[in-house]
C-alpha positions in Angstrom: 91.8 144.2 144.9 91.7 140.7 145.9 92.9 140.9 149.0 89.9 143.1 149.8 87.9 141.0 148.6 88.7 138.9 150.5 88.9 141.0 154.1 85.0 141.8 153.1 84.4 138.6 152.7 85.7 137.4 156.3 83.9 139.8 157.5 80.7 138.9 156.2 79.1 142.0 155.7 75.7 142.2 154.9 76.6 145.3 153.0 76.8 145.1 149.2 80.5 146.3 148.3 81.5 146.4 144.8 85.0 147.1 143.2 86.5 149.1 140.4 90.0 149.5 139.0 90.0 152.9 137.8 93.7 153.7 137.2 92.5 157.1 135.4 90.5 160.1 137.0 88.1 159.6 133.8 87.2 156.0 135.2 86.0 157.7 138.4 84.1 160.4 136.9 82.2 157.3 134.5 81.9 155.6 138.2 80.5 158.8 139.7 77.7 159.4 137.1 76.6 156.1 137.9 76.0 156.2 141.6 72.4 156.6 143.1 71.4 159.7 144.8 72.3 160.0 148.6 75.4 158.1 147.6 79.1 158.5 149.5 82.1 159.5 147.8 85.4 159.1 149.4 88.8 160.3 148.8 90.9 158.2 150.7 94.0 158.1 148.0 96.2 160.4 149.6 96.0 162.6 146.5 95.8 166.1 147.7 97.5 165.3 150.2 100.7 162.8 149.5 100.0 163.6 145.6 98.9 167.3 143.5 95.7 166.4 142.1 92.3 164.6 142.9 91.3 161.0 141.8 88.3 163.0 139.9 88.8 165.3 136.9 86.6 168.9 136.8 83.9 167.9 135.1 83.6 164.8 137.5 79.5 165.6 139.0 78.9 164.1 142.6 75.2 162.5 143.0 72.2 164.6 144.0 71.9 164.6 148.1 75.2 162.8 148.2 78.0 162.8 150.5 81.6 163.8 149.9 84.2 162.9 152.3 87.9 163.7 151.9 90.3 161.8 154.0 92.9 164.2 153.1 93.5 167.0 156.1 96.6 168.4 154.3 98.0 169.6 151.2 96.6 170.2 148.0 93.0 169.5 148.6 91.2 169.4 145.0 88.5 167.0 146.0 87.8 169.0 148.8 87.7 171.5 146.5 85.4 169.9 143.9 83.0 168.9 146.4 82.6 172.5 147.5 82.1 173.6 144.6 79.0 171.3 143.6 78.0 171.6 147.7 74.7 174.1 147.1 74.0 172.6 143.6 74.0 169.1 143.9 73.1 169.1 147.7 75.6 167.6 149.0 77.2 167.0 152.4 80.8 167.7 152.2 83.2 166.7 155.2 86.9 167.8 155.5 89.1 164.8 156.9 90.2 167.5 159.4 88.3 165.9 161.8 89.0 162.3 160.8 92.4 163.7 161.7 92.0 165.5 164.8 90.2 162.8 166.1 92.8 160.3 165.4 95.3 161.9 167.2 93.2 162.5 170.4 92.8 158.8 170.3 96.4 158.2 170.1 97.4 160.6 172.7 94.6 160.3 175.2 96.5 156.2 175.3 99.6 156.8 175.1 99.5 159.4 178.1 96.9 157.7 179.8 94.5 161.5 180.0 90.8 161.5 179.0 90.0 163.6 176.1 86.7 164.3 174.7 85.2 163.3 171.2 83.1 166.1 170.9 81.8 168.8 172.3 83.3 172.6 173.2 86.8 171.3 174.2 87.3 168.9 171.2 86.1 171.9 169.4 88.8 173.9 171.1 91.5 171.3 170.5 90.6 171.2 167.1 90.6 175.2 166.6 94.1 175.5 167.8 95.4 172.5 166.0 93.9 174.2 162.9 95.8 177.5 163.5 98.9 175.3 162.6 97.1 173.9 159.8 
């Protein structure tokens, strides 16, 4: 954690960041009922994807009008999962890291090859369809 810490604070972020060891999927769910409505949640811990499992346990309860974001674009995708669950409910915003993914790779290609390829739009939606057929 401290060499976080210490990336934030070379950045010098305006934004309030604060930072938890939670080594057990209980700790997060103690750290979730604690967030503020309209809060974002983020699985970026590969499980789901490098890992079974998600970093929250079942009766882990996302904040009202909060945002749920899984990193994950593979695998076993429990958070994904969890957040869908609670979507209608807790009125949330859930985003797959399909996307995250997809994009990533355009960004990748369209430099190595030198080709233009769109962020958005029908043929990123395209690109992404048939990239998710081999999902």
């Amino acid at each position: 954690m401290v060499e976080i810490k210490e990336i934030h604070h070379q950045l010098g972020s305006p934004v309030p960041v604060e930072y938890h060891h939670t080594p057990r999927p209980e700790d997060n769910d103690a750290l979730l009922g604690k967030l503020k409505p309209g809060s974002l949640v983020m699985n970026a811990t590969g499980l789901g994807k490098d890992a079974p499992g998600s970093p929250l346990t079942s009766t882990g309860r996302f904040p009202e009008q909060g945002f749920a974001w899984d990193f994950n674009y593979r695998g076993d995708l429990v958070f994904l999962d969890q957040a869908r669950a609670q979507k209608k409910q807790r009125h949330l915003t859930v985003e797959d890291g399909w996307v995250y993914f997809i994009h990533g790779w355009t960004r990748v290609i369209a430099e190595v090859f030198a080709v233009d390829i769109p962020v958005d739009g029908p043929p990123f939606d395209e690109i992404s369809r048939i990239a998710k057929e081999a999902r």
